[in-house]
N, C-alpha and C positions, 0 to 999 in steps of 0.2 A: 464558472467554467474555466476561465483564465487558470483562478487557484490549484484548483482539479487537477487541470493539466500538468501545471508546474509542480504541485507536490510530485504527480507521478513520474515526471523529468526526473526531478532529483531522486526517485525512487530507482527508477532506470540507471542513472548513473551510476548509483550509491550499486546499483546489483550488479552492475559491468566491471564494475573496477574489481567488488569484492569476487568475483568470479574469477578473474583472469587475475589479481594478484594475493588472492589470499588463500595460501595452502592448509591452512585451519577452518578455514569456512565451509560449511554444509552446500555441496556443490553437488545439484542435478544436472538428469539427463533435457530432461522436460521440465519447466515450470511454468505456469501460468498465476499471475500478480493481479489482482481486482485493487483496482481504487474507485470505492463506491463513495457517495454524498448522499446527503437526507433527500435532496430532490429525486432521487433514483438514478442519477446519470453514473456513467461509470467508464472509467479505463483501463485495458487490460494489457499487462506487458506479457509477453509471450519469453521467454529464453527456452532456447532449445538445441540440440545437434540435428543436423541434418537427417540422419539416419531415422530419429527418432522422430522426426516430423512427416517424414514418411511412412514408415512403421507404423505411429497411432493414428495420424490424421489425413493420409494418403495421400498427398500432398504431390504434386509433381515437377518433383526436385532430384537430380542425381548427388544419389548419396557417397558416390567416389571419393573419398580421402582427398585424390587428386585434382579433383573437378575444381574449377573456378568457382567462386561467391559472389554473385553481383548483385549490388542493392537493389538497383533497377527491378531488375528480376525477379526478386524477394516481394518488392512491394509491389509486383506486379500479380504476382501468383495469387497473393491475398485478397488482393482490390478484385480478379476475378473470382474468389470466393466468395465475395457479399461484405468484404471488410471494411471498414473503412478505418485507412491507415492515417496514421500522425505521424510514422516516425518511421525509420528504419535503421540502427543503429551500425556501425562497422565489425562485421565480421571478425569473428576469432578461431581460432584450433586451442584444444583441448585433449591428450589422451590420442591424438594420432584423429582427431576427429574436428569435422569445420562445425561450429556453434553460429548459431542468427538471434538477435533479439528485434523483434519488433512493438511498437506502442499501437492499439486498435482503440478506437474509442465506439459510444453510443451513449444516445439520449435515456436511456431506460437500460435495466438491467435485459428484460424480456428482450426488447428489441438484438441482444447479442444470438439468437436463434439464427439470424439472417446471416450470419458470417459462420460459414461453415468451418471452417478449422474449430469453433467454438460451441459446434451445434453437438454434440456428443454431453451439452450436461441441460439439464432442465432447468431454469430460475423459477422461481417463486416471488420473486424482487424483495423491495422493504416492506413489510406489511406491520402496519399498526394493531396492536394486539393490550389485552389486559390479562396477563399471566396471573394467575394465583398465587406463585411465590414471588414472583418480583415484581408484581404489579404494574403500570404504564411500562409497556418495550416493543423497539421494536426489532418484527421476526425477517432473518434471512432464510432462506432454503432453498440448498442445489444438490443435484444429484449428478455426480460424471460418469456417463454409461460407458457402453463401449465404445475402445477403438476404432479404428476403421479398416485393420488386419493388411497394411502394406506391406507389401515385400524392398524393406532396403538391401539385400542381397549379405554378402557374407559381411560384419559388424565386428568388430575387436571389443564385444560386450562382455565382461564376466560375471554375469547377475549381482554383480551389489549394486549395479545403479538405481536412481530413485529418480521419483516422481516426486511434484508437489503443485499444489493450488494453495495461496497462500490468501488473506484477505485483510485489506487494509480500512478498516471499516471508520466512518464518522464519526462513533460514540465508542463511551467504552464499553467492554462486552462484560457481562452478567452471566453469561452460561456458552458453553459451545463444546464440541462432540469430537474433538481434535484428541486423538491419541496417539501415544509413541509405538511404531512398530514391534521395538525390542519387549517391552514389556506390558504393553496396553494400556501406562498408565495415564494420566490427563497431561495432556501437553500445558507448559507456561505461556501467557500472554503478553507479548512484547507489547513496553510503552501504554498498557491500556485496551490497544484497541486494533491490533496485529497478532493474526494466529494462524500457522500452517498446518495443512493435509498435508500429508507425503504416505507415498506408497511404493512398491517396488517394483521396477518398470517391466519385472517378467509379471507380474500379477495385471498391471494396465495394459499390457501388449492382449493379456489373457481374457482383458473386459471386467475383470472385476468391480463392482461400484465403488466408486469417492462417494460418503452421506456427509455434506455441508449441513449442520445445524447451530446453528446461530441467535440468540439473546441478546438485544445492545440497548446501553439507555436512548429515550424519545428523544436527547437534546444532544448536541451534536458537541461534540469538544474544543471544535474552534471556538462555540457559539459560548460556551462555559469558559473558555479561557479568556475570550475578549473581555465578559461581565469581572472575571476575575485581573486581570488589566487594569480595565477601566474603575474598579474598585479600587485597586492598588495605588494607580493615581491619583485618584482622587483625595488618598487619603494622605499621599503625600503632600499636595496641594496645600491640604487643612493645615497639616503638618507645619509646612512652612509660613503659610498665612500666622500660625499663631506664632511662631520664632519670630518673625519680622513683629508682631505687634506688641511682643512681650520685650523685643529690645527698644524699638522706639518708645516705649510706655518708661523702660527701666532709666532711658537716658532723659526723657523728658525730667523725671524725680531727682534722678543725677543734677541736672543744670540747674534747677531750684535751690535745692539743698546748699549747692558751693557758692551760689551767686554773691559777689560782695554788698556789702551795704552801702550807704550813701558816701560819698567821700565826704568828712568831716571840712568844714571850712575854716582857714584859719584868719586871722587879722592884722 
């Protein structure tokens, strides 16, 4: 759970900063981050604009430009939605527009029903499966329905903003249904085992579905990096055990070899 959380800390981080200082980075209106583990638990970082969080998830927040941001408030709104909050990051603007990120966790993917900001997709959770083509995996599956049809009031939106549910899964993925807007064709897989949905916030405003389909291997990538580690270790271990044995072996022959002989005696 510790681990869990800290990867998604630094995932949090890593999105905040590239958010607010990187003018090349793929920046949403809305994003929701899963960090799942094989046990099924999982965390979900929410980045969002104001507007936009009222808008799809009706959220009751004044979406004013002008309006204050307060933490408090933030993590308050959610806790009375059924959240349960870890975090609530420092407010930013964007585009004439105030942004919130928060960290929400749960023991079970299922269990994220119960937080409504979240209840617009269906989980499936991890389900162990024996695929045909890629035999032992296991399956994800969500659907994000619709909206919740809020009125944030007049918005400085010009339809290119985006959406996105991003998923940061245990293993690495074998198949998934992730394709590019522009041209529909299969998205890339970051690292393994990271892959985003996005879609266009006039189509999510509109209820459109996100179909999350997902294939990952049974063993989890820590659980493969550790054995790959500890194998690496070990082998440098041997490694050195034989360097040490093969010099004290070389020098023991060394000191034989040169040793003098008896000193002759004289009269």
């Amino acid at each position: 759970m510790r681990a869990r959380r800290l990867l998604a800390a630094c995932g949090l981080a890593a999105t905040l900063a590239g958010g607010c200082s990187n003018p090349f980075g793929r920046q949403y209106e809305y994003e929701e981050q899963y960090y799942l583990d094989t046990a099924g638990a999982v965390t979900v970082v929410v980045d969002a604009s104001i507007p936009a969080l009222v808008a799809l998830r009706g959220l009751p927040l004044d979406p004013a430009p002008s309006a204050r941001t307060d933490r408090a408030e933030l993590r308050k709104v959610f806790e009375n939605a059924g959240c349960r909050v870890d975090s609530v990051a420092q407010p930013w603007r964007r585009n004439g527009r105030r942004f919130m990120q928060v960290s929400l966790s749960a023991d079970s993917v299922g269990a994220l029903a119960a937080c409504r900001p979240l209840a617009w997709s269906t989980y499936s959770g991890l389900t162990p499966e024996n695929d045909p083509v890629f035999g032992p995996i296991i399956h994800y599956y969500q659907v994000v329905g619709a909206a919740a049809g809020g009125n944030p009031g007049a918005v400085n939106w010009d339809g290119k903003e985006r959406v996105a549910i991003k998923l940061h899964l245990p293993s690495r993925i074998k198949y998934h249904s992730a394709r590019w807007i522009e041209d529909g064709t299969t998205r890339d897989v970051e690292r393994g085992n990271i892959v985003t949905w996005e879609q266009r916030l006039t189509d999510r405003i509109a209820g459109k579905p996100i179909e999350i389909d997902v294939k990952m291997d049974p063993q989890s990538i820590l659980y493969t990096t550790l054995w790959l580690f500890a194998g690496a270790f070990g082998a440098a271990v041997l490694t050195m055990a034989g360097l040490i044995w093969w010099v004290v072996k070389k020098g023991a022959k060394s000191k034989v070899f040169s040793s003098p002989g008896p000193t002759p005696r004289t009269h």
